[in-house]
N, C-alpha and C positions, 0 to 999 in steps of 0.2 A: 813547333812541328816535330814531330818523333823521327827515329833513325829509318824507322820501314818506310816512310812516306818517300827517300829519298833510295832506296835500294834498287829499285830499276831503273831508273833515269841513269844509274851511277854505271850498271851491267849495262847495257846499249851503249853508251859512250866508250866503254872497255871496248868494247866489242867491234862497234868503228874503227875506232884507232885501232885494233891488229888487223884488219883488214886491210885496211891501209896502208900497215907495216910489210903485209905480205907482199902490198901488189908493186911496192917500189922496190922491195927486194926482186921481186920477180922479174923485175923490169932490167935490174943492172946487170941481173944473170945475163939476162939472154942478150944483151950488147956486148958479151963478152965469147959467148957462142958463134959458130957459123952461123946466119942465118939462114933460117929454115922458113919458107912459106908456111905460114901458117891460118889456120884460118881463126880469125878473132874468135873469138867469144865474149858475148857480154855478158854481162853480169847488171838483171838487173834490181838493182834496190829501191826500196820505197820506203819512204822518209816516215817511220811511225811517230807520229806527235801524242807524246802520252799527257794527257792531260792531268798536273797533277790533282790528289782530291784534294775536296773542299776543307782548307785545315779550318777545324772549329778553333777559335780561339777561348782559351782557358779564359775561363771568370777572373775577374783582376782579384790578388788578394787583398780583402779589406786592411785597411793601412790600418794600423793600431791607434784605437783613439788616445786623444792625449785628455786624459781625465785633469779638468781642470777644481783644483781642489777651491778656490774662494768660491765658484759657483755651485760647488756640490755643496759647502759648509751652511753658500746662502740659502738652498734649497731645502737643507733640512732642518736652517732653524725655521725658515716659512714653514715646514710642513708641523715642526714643534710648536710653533706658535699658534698656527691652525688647529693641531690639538689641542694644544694650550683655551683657545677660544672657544672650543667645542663644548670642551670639558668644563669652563667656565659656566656657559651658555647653560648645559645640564645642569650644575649644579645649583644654577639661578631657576630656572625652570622647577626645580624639584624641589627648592627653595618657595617658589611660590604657589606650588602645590602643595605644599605641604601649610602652609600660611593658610593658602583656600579651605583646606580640611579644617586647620584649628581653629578659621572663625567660623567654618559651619557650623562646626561642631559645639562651639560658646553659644554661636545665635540658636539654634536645637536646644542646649540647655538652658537658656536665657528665657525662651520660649514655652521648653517644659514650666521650668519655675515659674513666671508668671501665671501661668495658666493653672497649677496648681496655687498657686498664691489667689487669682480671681475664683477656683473653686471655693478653698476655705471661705474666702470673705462673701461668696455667693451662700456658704453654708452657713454660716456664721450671720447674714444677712435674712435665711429664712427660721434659725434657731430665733433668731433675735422676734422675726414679724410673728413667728409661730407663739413663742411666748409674750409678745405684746397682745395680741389676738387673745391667749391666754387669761392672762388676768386682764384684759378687757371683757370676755366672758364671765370670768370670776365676779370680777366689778360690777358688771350688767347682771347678773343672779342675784350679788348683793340687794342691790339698787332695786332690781326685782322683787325678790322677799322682805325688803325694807320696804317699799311702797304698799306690796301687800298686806302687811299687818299694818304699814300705817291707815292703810284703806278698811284695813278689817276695824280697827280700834278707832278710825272715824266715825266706820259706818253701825259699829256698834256703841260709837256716843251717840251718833244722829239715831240709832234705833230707840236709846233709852233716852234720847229726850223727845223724842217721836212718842215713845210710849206714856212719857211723866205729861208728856201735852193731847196724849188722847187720854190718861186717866183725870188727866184736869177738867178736860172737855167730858167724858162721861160722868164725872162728880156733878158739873152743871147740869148734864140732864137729869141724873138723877135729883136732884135738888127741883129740877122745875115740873118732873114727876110726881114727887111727894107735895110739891106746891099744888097742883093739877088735880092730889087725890081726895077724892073721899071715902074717908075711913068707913068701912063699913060697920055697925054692932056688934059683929061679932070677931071683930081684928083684936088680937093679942098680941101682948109683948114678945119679939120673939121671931115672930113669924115674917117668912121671908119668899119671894118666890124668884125665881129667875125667867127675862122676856129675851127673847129675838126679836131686834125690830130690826126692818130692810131701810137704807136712806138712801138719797140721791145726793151728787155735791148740792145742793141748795140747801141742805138740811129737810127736806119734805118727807115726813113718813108713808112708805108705801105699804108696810106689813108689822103688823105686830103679834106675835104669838106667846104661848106659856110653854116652857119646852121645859119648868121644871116648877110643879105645884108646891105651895107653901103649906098645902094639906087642907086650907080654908077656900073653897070654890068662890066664895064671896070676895074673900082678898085677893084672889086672883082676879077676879072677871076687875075689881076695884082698879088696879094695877093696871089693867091692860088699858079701860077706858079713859084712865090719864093721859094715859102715852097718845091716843086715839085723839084725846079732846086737845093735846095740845098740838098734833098737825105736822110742824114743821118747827125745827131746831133751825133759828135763823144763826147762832155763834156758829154753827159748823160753816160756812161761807166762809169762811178766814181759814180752816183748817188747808194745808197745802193739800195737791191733787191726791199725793202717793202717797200722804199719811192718811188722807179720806178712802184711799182704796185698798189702805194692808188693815184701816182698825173700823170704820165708819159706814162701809159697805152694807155690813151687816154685825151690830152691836149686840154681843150679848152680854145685857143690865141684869144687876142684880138687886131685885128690888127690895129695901132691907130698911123700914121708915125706924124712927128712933121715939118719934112721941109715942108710941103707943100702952097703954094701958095694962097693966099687968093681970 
């Protein structure tokens, strides 16, 4: 409580007591005096009750901590440790981040390389079927123009013994021609004329013509009436179909006798 709280309280009390002081002095005067009738006076007072104010009481002042130093030491090796842990913790984390990267990054090129690795052998796999194909083609062309000439020099043996066996078989007609003919008087040595006759497979003549005179109308008409009187070539029956229809169809003889007369 401050000094002014108490400075009035202190004046009123003053102030009593001389009042007091006065009236008991005043009182021994006048027993010392004649007395005199007087008439009283009072005096009156009234008791002021000062209330004092309301003392605020001052905040206590905080008592000085007493810093206990094992639990500050304890508290900061925990917080060191804590970072300690942290820092660990990071370093493991970015440790296996970094782990993460490096085998993506191996499976990525593991991946690449393969994949380049299945290309080549994918290319390498169509070089290969490409040039198999290749001289399988080559092969097949071979194989090809080998069969063809072999076909060619087959079918020109089979043409020339087709031919050597239709001039066999036209020797015999002619043979059964001149057998057939009658020489006419005036046939000479020499003279020859060439016939077209039409056949059928049976050997059956159906045409016979002079398509080239031996200059003697006599050995001609001779010639043709052989061919006429003999009818039908029964050896041609044996001749095969396709040799009777490239030489047999239609024959042209050349009719050229050898006995004749000079």
């Amino acid at each position: 409580m401050s000094d002014k709280s108490y400075f009035l309280p202190v004046v009123i009390s003053v102030l009593m007591h001389g009042i007091l002081l006065v009236l008991v002095v005043w009182g021994w005067e006048s027993a010392e005096l004649p007395k005199q009738k007087m008439t009283p006076r009072y005096v009156e007072a009234t008791l002021v009750t000062i209330k004092p104010k309301t003392v605020q009481q001052a905040a206590p002042k905080p008592k000085p901590k007493v810093v206990d130093m094992a639990a500050k030491r304890k508290e900061q090796q925990r917080l060191q440790q804590a970072a300690e842990k942290k820092r660990l913790a990071q370093q493991k984390a970015e440790r296996e981040r970094l782990r993460k990267l490096a085998e993506e990054k191996a499976r990525k090129e593991k991946e690449k390389k393969a994949k380049e690795q299945a290309d080549k052998e994918r290319l390498a796999k169509q070089r290969q079927e490409q040039e198999r194909k290749r001289q399988q083609e080559q092969q097949r062309q071979k194989e090809a123009a080998f069969n063809d000439a072999l076909k060619e020099e087959e079918a020109l043996l089979a043409a020339q013994e087709d031919e050597v066996t239709a001039q066999s078989y036209v020797a015999l007609m002619a043979q059964r021609i001149e057998q057939n003919w009658s020489r006419p008087p005036s046939a000479r040595n020499g003279m020859k004329c060439e016939l077209a006759i039409q056949l059928i497979p049976t050997g059956e003549v159906i045409n016979v013509t002079v398509v080239k005179s031996s200059g003697n109308s006599a050995f001609d008409r001779a010639a043709e009436q052989a061919v006429k009187k003999i009818g039908r070539f029964d050896e041609l029956k044996k001749v095969e179909p396709d040799v009777f229809e490239r030489y047999f169809r239609q024959v042209t003889l050349v009719f050229n006798p050898q006995d004749l007369r000079l």
